[in-house]
VEXVO-650100 format. One record per residue (C-alpha): x negated, y negated, z negated. Coordinates in Angstrom, 2 decimals. Last residue first. Example, Ala and Ser with C-alpha at 12.3 -4.5 7.8 and 13.67 -1.06 7.14 Angstrom:
BEGIN
R         X         Y         Z
R    -13.67      1.06     -7.14
R    -12.30      4.50     -7.80
//
This chain:
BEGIN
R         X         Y         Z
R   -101.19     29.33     31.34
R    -99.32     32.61     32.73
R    -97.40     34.81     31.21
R    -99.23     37.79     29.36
R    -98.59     41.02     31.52
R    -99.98     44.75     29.51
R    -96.55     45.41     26.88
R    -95.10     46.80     30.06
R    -91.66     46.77     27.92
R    -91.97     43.02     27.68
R    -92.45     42.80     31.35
R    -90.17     44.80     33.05
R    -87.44     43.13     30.86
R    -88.49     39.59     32.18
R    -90.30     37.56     30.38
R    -88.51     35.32     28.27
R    -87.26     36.78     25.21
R    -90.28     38.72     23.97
R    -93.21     36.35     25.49
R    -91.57     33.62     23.56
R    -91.07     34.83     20.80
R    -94.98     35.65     20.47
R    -96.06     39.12     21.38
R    -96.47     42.01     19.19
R    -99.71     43.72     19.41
R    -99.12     47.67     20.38
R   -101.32     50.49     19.54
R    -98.84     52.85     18.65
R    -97.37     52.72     21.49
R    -93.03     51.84     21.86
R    -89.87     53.25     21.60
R    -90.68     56.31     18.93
R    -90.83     54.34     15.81
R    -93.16     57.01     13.54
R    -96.33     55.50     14.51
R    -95.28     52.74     12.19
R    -96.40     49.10     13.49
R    -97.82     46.78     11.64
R    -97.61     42.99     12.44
R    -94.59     42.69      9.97
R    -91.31     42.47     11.52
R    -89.82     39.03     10.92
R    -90.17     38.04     14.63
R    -87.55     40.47     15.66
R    -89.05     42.69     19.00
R    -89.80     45.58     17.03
R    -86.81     45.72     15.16
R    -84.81     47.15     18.02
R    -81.92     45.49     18.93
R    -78.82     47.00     18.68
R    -78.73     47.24     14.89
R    -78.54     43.55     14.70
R    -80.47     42.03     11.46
R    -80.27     41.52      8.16
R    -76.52     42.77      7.73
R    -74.42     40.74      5.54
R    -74.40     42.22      2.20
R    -71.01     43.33      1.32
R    -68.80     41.09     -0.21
R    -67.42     42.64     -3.81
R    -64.09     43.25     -4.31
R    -62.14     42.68     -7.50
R    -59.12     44.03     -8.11
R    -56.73     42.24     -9.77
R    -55.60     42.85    -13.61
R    -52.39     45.25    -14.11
R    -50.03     43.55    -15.47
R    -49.14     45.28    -19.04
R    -50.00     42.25    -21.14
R    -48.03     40.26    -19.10
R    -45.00     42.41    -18.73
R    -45.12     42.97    -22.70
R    -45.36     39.47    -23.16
R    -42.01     38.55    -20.97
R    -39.94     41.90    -21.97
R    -40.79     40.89    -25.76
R    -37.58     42.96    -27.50
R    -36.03     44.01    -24.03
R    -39.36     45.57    -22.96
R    -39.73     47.45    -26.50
R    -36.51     48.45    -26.98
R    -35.61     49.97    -23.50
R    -38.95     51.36    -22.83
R    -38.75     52.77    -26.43
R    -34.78     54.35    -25.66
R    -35.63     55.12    -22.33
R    -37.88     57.82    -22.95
R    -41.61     57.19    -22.26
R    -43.02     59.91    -19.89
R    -42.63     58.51    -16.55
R    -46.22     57.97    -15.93
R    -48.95     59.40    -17.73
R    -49.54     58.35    -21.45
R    -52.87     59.43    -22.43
R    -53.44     61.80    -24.85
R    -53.45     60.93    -28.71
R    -50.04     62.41    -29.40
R    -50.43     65.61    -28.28
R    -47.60     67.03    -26.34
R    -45.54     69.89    -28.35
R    -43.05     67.30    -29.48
R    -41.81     66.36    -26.26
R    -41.21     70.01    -25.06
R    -39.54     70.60    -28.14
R    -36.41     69.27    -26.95
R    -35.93     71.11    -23.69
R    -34.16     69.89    -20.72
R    -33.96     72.36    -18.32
R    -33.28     71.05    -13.85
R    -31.81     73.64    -11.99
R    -29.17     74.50    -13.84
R    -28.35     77.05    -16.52
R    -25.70     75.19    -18.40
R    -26.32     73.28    -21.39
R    -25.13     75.02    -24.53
R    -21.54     74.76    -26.31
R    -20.70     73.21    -22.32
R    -18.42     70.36    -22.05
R    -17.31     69.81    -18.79
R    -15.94     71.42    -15.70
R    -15.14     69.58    -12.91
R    -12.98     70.93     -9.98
R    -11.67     69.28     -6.64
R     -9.45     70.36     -4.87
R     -8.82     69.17     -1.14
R     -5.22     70.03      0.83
R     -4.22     69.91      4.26
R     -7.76     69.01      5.79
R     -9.47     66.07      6.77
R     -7.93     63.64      4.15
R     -6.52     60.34      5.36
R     -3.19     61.43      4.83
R     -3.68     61.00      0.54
R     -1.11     62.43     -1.97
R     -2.24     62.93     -5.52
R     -1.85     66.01     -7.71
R     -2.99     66.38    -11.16
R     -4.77     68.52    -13.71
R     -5.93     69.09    -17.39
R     -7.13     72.00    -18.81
R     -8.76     72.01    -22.33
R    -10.37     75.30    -22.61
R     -9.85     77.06    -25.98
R     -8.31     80.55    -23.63
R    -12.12     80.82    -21.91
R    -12.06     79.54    -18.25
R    -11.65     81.87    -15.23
R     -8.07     82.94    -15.38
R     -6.85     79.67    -15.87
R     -8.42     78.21    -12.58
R     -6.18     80.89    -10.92
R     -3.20     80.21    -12.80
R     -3.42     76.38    -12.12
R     -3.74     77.68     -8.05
R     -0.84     79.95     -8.58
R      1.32     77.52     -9.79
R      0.31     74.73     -7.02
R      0.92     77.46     -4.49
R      4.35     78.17     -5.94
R      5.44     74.52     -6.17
R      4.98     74.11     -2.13
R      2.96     70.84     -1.18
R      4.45     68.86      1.53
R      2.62     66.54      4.00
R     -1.42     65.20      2.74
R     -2.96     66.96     -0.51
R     -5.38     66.00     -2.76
R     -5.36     68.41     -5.90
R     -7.44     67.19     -8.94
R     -8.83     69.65    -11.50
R    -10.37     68.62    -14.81
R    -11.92     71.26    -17.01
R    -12.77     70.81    -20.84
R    -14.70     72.94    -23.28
R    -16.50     74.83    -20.90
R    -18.15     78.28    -21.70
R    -16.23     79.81    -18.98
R    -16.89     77.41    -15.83
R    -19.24     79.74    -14.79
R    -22.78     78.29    -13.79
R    -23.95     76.61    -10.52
R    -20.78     75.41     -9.41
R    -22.25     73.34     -5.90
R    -22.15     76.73     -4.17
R    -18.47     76.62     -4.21
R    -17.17     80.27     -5.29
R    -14.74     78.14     -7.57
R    -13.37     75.12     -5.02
R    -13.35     77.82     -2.69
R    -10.77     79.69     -4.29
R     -8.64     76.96     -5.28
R     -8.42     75.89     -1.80
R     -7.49     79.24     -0.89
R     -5.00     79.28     -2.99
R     -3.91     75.63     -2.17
R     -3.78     76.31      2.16
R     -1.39     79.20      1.22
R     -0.45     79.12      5.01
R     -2.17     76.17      7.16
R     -5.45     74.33      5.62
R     -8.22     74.90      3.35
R    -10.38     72.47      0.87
R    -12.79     73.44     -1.95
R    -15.27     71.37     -4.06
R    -17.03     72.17     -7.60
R    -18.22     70.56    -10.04
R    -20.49     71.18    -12.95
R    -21.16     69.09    -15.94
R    -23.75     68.51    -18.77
R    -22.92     66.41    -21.53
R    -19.12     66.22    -22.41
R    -19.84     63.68    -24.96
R    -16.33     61.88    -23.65
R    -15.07     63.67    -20.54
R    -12.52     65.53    -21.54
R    -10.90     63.72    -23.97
R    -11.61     60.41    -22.15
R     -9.51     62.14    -19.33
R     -6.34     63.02    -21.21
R     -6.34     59.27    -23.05
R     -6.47     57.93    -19.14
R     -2.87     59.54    -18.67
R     -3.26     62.56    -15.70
R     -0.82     62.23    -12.88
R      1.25     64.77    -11.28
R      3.35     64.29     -8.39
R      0.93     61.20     -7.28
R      0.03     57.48     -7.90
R     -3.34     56.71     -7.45
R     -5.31     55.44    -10.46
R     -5.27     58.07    -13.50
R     -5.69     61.04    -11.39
R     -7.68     59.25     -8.57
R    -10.60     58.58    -10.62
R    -11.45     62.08    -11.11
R    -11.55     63.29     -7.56
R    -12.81     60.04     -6.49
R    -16.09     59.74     -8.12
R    -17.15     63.39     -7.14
R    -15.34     63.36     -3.44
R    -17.33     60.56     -3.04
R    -20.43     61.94     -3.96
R    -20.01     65.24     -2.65
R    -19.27     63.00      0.94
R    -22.77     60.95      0.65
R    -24.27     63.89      0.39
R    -22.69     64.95      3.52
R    -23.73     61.96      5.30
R    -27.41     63.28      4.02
R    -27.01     66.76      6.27
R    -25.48     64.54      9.01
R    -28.47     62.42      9.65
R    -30.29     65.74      9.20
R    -28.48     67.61     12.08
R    -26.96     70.26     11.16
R    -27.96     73.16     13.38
R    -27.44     75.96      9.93
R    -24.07     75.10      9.52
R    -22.99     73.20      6.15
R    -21.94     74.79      2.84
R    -24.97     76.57      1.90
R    -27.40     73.87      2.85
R    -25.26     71.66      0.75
R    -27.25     73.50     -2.01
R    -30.58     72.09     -1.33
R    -28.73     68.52     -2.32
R    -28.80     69.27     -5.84
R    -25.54     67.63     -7.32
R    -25.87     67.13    -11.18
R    -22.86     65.73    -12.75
R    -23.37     63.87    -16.05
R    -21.28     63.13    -18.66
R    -21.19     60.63    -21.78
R    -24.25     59.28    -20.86
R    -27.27     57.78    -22.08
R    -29.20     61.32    -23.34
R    -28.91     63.16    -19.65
R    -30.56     59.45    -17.89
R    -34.11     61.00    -19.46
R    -33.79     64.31    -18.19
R    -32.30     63.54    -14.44
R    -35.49     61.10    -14.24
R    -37.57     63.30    -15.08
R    -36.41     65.99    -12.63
R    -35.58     63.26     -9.88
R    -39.80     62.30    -10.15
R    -40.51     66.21     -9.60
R    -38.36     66.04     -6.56
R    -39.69     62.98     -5.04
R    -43.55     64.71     -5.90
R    -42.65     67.60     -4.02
R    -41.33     66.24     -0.97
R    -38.41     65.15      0.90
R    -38.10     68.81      2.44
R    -37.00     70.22     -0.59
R    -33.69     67.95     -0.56
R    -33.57     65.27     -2.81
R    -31.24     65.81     -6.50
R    -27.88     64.17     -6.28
R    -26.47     62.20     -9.10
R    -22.96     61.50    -10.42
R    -23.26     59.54    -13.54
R    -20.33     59.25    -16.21
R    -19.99     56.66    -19.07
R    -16.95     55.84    -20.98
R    -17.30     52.74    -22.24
R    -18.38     51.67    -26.13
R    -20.67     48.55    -25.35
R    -23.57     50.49    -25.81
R    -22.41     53.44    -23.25
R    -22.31     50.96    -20.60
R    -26.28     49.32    -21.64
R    -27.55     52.75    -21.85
R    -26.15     53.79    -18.52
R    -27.80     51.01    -16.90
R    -30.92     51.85    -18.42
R    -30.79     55.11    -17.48
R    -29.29     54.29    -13.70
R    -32.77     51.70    -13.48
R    -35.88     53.89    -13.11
R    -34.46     56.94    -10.73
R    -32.28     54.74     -8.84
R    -34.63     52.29     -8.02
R    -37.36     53.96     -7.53
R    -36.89     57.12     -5.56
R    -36.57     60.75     -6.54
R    -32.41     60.59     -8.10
R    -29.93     59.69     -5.71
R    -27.56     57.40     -7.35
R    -23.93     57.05     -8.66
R    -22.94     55.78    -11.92
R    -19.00     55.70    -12.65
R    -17.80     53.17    -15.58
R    -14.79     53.95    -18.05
R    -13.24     51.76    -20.18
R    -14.50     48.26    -18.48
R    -13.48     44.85    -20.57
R    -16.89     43.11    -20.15
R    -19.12     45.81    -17.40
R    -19.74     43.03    -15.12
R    -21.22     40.86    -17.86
R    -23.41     43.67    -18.96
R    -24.66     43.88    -15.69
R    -25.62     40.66    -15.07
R    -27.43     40.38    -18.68
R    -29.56     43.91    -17.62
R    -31.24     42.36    -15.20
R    -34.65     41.90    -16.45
R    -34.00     45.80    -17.62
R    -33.00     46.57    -14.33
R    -35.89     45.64    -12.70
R    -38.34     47.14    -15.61
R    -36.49     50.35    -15.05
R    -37.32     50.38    -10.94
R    -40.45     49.61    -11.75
R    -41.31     52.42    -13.56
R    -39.34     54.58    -11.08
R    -42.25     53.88     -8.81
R    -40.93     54.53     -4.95
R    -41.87     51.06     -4.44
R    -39.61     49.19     -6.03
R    -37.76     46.75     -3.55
R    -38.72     44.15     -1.62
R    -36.19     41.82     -3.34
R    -39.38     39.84     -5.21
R    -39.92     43.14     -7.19
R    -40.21     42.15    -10.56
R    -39.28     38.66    -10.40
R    -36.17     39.34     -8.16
R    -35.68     42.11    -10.90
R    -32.12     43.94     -9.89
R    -30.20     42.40     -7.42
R    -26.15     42.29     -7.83
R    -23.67     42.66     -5.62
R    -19.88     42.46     -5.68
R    -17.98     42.85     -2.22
R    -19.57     46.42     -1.34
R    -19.71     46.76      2.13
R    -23.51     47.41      1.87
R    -25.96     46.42      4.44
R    -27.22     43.00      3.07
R    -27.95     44.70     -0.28
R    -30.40     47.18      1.50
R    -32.37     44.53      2.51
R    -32.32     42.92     -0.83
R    -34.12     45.55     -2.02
R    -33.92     46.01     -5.82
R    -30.75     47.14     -5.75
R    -27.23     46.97     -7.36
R    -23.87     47.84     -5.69
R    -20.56     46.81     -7.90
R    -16.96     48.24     -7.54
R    -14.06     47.78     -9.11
R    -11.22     50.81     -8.75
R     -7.22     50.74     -8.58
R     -7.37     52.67     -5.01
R    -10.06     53.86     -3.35
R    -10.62     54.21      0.66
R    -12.47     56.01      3.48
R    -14.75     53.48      4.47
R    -15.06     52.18      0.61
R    -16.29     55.51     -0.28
R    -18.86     55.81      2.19
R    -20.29     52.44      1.44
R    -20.32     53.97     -1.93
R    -22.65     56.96     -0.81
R    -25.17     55.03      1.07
R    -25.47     52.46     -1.89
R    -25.83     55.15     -4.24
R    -28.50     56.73     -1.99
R    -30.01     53.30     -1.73
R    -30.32     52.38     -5.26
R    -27.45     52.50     -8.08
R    -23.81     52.18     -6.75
R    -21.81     51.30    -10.07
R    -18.44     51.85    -10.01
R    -15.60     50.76    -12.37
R    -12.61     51.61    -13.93
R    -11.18     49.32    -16.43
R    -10.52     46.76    -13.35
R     -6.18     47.19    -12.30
R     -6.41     50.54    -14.56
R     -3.78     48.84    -16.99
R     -1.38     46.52    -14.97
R     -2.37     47.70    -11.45
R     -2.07     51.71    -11.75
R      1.20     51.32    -14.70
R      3.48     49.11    -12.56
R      3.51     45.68    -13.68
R      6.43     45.71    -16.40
R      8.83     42.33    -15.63
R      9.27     40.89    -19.58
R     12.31     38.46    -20.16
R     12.44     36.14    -23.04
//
């Protein structure tokens, strides 16, 4: 019996690694991807506006809660966005069969992505895959209440995954000129995210002059918790030191990458890449990480890239969470009094994941909000342009407090009020004539 060996990108990564695009900023970002190009990676775009579904180059689509949202979306209510995915959730486990490692990507604030990635991630991590969310917190401009609705949401997706990279979008104000124009300020958003996914998935898919086995990356990257990347690229002489360098004083690295248990560094390079500079950039990454660090990194060859060389770093595993923007504390929960009112956003994921996907139907009909009731205002009695006096309901007595007309005035019949002429009635001494 003979035995041809697929080669090792197509026979074993062919579909274990996956992508899920969460929402529209996921969306945005994976159509982004898929313009430039991934190799030996499935991907999947879920949404709870259908609009937005029609606009993705994604092949594989799923909507999320078509009788929870209708396809018009969630509202900017992450509430909604959780119950979409939950009613959902079968699809998505059905994509996920036979994954070992599935990419989240959304931008947290909205609905969709802010309610559903936690769920999603649940479900992944459930079944035993490696589960890592890339997320980008909203600019400041977008509002306080979108950035205070990513900050929950960042907290509650933190538990469900194995890793999670935190991308706050204020800092690609550091990195891009100061006459950016917005549209371009949010393509660049899209570009951390791709260069988030990619940089990691291309070590075990692409072929290269150094790959990474998929055993090296699940030992990084399982129950890693909080992450930080960071991104350099450079061109012409000693285009990888300076790459290197970059990638480290990146504004995106919000912490040191010293108390890290595990660091993953991809260099993308197009032409020829000397062995010294690819020495010296290892060394320099060494040099910054504590002497227990797991270090792991590869080199892939891509000529679509911008510049001669792109690194990208991810360090992983922190003894305590890094000192990011966004603090999740444990006691916090406990310290809230148990009898107050439950505001929004403050059930974990675990009960709204139990408890919807236990009696999702009775709990969603319990929960529905009964419909307002309007009363019809009273129609008005009478026309506000014409004065009272001259109705035929007005009582005989006048009040010497109307203004318009004597005090001493008789009302005449109908009649008299609507036929005569105008000179007439407002004489108030002509009768008509018998």
């Amino acid at each position: 019996m003979s035995y041809e060996a697929e080669p090792k990108s197509q026979a074993v990564f062919k579909k274990a690694i996956k992508v899920i695009a969460v929402g529209g900023g996921g969306g945005n970002a994976l159509n982004h991807i898929i313009s430039r190009g991934i190799e030996g990676v499935d991907m999947l775009a879920v949404n709870t506006d259908i609009r937005s579904l029609e606009m993705s180059l994604c092949d594989s689509k799923i909507i999320l809660g078509e009788q929870v949202t209708k396809g018009l979306g969630a509202g900017a209510i992450p509430e909604i966005g959780a119950r979409a995915a939950l009613e959902s959730l079968n699809d998505i486990r059905a994509y996920l069969k036979g994954t070992d490692m599935v990419y989240l990507a959304a931008g947290m604030g909205g609905g969709t992505g802010t309610g559903a990635i936690p769920i999603i991630a649940r479900a992944a991590k459930e079944m035993g895959i490696l589960t890592v969310a890339v997320v980008t917190k909203p600019f400041s401009f977008e509002g306080k209440r979108r950035r205070r609705y990513a900050e929950e949401g960042i907290e509650r997706l933190f538990p469900e995954v194995d890793a999670l990279i935190v991308v706050p979008n204020d800092r690609l104000l550091d990195i891009s000129h100061r006459a950016t124009p917005i549209t371009e300020s949010f393509s660049l958003a899209d570009e951390i995210l791709r260069q988030a996914v990619q940089g990691v998935t291309d070590l075990v898919t692409r072929p290269g002059l150094v790959n990474v086995d998929f055993a090296d990356l699940k030992t990084v990257m399982k129950g890693a918790g909080r992450s930080v990347m960071g991104i350099g690229s450079a061109s012409g002489e000693d285009c990888v030191i300076k790459a290197v360098k970059n990638a480290l004083e990146s504004p995106l690295m919000e912490c040191s990458m010293c108390g890290a248990k595990g660091v993953l560094m991809n260099i993308t390079y197009r032409g020829e890449l000397p062995l010294y500079e690819i020495s010296r950039a290892a060394e320099l990454v060494e040099d910054v990480i504590s002497d227990d660090s797991n270090f792991i990194w590869g080199c892939v060859s891509d000529p679509l890239i911008e510049n001669d060389v792109e690194i990208t770093v991810v360090a992983a595993g922190f003894d305590e969470s890094p000192a990011l923007d966004v603090v999740i504390p444990q006691a916090a929960k406990e310290e809230k009094p148990a009898a107050a009112p439950e505001p929004a956003l403050t059930k974990s994921v675990a009960v709204v994941y139990e408890e919807a996907e236990a009696a999702a139907p009775a709990k969603e009909t319990a929960e529905t909000a009964p419909e307002p009731r309007y009363e019809r205002r009273r129609p008005i009695e009478r026309d506000a342009h014409v004065p009272a006096w001259l109705l035929e309901e007005e009582p005989a007595e006048v009040k010497a407090a109307d203004g318009r007309r004597p005090t001493n005035y008789t009302r005449p019949s109908a009649y008299e009020a609507y036929e005569n002429p105008t000179f007439v009635r407002r004489g108030n001494s002509l009768k008509k004539p018998q």
